[in-house]
C-alpha positions in Angstrom: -26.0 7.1 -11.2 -23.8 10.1 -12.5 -25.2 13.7 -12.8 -22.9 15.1 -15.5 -24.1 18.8 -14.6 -27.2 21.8 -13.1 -25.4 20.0 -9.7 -24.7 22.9 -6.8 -24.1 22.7 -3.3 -26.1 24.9 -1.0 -25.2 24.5 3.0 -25.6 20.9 3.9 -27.8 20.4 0.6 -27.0 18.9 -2.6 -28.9 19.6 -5.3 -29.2 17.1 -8.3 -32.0 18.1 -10.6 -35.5 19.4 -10.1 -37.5 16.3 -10.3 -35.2 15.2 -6.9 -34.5 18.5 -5.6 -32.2 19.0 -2.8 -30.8 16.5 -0.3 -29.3 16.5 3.2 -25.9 15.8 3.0 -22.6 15.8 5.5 -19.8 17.2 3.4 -16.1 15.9 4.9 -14.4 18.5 3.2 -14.8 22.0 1.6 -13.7 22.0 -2.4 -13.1 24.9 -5.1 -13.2 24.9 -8.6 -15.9 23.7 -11.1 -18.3 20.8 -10.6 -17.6 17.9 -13.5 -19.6 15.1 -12.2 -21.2 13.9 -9.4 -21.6 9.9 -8.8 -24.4 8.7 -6.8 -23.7 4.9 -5.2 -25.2 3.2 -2.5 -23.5 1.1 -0.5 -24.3 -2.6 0.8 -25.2 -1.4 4.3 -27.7 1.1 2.6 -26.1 4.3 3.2 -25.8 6.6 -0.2 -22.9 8.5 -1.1 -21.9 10.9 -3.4 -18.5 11.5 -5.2 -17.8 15.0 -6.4 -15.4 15.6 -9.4 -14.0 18.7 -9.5 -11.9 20.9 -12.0 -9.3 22.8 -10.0 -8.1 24.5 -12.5 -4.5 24.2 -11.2 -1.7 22.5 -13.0 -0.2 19.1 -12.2 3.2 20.2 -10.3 6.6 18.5 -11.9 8.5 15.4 -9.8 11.1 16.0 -8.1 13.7 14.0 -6.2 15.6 16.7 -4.1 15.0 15.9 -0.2 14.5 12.8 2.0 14.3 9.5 0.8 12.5 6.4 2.4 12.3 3.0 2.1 9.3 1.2 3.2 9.0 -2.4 3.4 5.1 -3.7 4.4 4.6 -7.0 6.3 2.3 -8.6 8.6 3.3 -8.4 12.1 4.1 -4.9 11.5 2.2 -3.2 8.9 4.9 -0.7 7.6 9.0 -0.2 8.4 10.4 2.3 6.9 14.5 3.3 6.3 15.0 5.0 9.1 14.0 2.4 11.4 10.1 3.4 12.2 8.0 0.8 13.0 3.8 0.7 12.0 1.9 -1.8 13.9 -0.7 -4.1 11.9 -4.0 -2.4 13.5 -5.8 -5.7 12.0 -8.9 -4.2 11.9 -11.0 -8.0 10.4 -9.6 -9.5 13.9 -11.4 -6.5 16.4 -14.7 -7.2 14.6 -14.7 -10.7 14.1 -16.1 -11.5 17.1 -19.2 -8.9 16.4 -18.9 -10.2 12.9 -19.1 -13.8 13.5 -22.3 -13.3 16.0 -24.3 -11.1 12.9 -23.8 -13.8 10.6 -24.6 -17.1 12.6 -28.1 -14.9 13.5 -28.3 -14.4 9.2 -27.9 -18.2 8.9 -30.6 -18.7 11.1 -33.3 -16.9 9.2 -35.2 -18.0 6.7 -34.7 -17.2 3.2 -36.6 -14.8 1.8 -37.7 -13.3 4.7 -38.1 -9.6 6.1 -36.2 -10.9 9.1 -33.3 -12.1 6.6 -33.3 -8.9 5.1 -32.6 -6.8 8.0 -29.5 -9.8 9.4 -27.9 -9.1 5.9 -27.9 -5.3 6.4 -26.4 -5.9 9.6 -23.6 -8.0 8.4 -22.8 -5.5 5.8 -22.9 -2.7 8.6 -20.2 -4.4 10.2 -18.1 -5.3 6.9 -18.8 -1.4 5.8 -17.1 -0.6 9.0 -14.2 -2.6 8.7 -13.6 -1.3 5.4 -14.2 2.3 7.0 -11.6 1.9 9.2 -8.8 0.5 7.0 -9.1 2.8 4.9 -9.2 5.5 7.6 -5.8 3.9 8.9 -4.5 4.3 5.2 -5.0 7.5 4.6 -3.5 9.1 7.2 -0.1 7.2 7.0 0.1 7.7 3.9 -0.2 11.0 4.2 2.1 11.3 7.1 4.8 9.3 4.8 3.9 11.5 1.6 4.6 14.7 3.9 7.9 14.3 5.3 9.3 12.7 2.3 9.9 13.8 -0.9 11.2 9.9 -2.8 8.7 7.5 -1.4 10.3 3.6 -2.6 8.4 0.9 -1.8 8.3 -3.0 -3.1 6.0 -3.8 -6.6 4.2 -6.9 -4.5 2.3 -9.7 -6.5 -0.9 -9.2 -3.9 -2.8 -11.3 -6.1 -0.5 -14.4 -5.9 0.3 -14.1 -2.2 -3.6 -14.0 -1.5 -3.5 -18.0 -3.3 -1.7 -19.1 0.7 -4.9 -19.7 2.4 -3.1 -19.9 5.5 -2.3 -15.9 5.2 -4.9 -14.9 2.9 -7.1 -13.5 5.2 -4.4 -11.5 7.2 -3.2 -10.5 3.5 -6.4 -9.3 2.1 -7.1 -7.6 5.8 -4.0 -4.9 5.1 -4.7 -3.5 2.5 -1.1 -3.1 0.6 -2.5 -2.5 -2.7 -4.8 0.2 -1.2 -1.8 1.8 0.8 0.1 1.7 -2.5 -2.0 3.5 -4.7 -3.0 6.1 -1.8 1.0 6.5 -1.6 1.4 7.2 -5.3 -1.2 9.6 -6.2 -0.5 11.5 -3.4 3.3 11.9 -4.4 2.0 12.7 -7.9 -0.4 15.2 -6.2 2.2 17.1 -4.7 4.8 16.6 -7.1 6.8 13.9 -5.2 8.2 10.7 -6.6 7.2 7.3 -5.9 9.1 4.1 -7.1 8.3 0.9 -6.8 11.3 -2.1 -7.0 11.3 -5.1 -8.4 9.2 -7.7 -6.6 12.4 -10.5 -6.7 15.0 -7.8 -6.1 17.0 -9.8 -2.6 15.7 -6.5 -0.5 15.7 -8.6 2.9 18.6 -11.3 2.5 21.2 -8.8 1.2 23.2 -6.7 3.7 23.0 -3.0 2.7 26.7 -2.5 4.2 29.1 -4.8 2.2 25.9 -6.1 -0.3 26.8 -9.5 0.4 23.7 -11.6 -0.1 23.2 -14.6 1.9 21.6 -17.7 0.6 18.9 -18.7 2.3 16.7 -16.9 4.8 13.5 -18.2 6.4 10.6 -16.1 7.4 11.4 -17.2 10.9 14.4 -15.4 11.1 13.6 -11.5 12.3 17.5 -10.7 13.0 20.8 -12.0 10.9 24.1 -11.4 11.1 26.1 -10.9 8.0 29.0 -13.4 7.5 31.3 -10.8 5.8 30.8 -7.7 7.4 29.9 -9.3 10.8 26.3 -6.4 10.5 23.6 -7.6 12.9 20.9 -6.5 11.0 16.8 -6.5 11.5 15.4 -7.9 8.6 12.6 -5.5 7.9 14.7 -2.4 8.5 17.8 -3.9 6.4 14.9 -4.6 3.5 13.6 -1.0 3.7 17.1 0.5 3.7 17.9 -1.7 0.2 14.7 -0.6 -1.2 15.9 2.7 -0.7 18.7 2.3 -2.0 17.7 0.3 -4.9 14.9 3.0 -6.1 17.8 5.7 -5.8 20.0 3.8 -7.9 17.0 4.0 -10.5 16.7 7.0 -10.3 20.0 8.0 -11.2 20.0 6.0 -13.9 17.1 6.8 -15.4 16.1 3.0 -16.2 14.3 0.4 -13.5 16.6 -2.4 -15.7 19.0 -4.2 -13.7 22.6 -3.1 -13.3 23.5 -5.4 -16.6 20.8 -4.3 -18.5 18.2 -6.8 -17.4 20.6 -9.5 -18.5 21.7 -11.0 -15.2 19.4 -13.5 -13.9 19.0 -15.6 -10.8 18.1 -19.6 -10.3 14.3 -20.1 -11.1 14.6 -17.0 -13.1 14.3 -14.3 -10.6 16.6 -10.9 -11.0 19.9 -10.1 -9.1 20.3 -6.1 -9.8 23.1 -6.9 -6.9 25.3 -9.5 -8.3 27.7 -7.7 -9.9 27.7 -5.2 -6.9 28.6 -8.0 -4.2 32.1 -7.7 -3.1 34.7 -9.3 -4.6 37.4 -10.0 -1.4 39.2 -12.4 -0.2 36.8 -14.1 2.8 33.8 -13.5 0.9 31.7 -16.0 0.4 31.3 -14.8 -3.6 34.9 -14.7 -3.8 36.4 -15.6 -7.2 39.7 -16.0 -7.9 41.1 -14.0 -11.1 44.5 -14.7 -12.8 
């Protein structure tokens, strides 16, 4: 329910109207400017909460792409590695509470539908879901905060969530991150604060190109966690050497202006997938890509 205006704070009270007067409430934050909106919403675990629009009356700052710029490439044994080789741990929130999880609902199954008794195992099964989802989102925002502060281009991967969620043997480890969460957290932050965020191309080579020579190898497994390039003889990580190309890659946008690829969108991988590389890959003598020219 939305209360388009006559909405005021006073201490720890809201009020809404007259008819509902005003209502105890635990504000996380102090806020200036003028009230738009508020949203009322109750959640599955039966706790209310209230979202306050406000009018700041400030302007949106321009983009910029003077200072640091990182890479970050997301995974699931480490949640986050960025371009200059920091490592975030997966804090799998779904696997600490599945234990407490999976004792709340076999008690739910138990009882009989329709009940009182049913009612009150549901609410406790959504207390436990509500604080899952409490907690990844807690975890989200403050690294993306801590990213969005000490960076001023912020590149990460444009991942088809939705696609990679249809592997039901990772879709619950998937779905448990949060990447399109930490994404959009990550972007309107930037925007906020007049930072620039760039996403790459989901089939730019980011992990099986080295970003010291740009040779790109053929094939490499997920199995693999280190390689060493065959040109450059590199010994790479392959989560930092993705996060470095991504880097790269969005800074290479950005000074062009375009997010085509280097030929104009025309060059084109097997099974249709883009190379923004290929033309980029050393052409030596002992490369693998050699090609002789007469």
């Amino acid at each position: 329910m939305s209360y388009p205006a006559n909405v005021t704070f006073e201490g720890d009270y809201i009020k809404l109207n007259r008819k509902i007067g005003k209502i105890y409430c635990r504000r996380h934050r102090d806020f200036e400017g003028t009230i738009k909106t508020v949203t009322i919403s109750k959640n599955s675990d039966g706790k209310y909460y209230a979202s306050v629009l406000v009018d700041d009356g400030l302007d949106k700052p321009e983009a910029s792409t003077e200072g640091k710029a990182i890479g970050i490439d997301l995974g699931l044994t480490d949640f986050a590695v960025t371009s200059d080789g920091s490592k975030f741990d997966n804090p799998r929130h779904l696997a600490k509470h599945q234990q407490n999880l999976k004792r709340k609902q076999q008690k739910l199954s138990r009882k009989q539908k329709g009940s009182n008794t049913r009612k009150k195992a549901r609410r406790l099964v959504a207390k436990v879901h509500s604080k899952i989802s409490r907690c990844r989102e807690d975890f989200l925002h403050k690294l993306s905060r801590k990213i969005v502060n000490e960076n001023q281009v912020i590149a990460v991967e444009n991942l088809n969530v939705k696609g990679m969620v249809k592997n039901h043997k990772l879709a619950k480890a998937i779905s448990d991150c949060g990447w399109g969460m930490f994404c959009t957290m990550l972007k309107y932050k930037a925007e906020r604060e007049g930072k620039t965020y760039v996403e790459v191309d989901r089939f730019f080579p980011s992990s099986k190109t080295c970003h010291v020579c740009l040779n790109q190898v053929e094939s490499l497994p997920l199995d693999i966690r280190n390689w060493t390039c065959e040109h450059c003889h590199t010994n790479h990580d392959r989560d930092i050497n993705a996060s470095i190309n991504i880097r790269n890659e969005a800074l290479r946008i950005l000074s062009l202006g375009t997010s085509d690829t280097a030929n104009g969108g025309s060059v084109r991988r097997l099974g249709g997938k883009i190379s923004c590389l290929l033309d980029a890959t050393p052409n030596e003598i002992g490369s693998p890509n050699y090609i002789a020219c007469n």
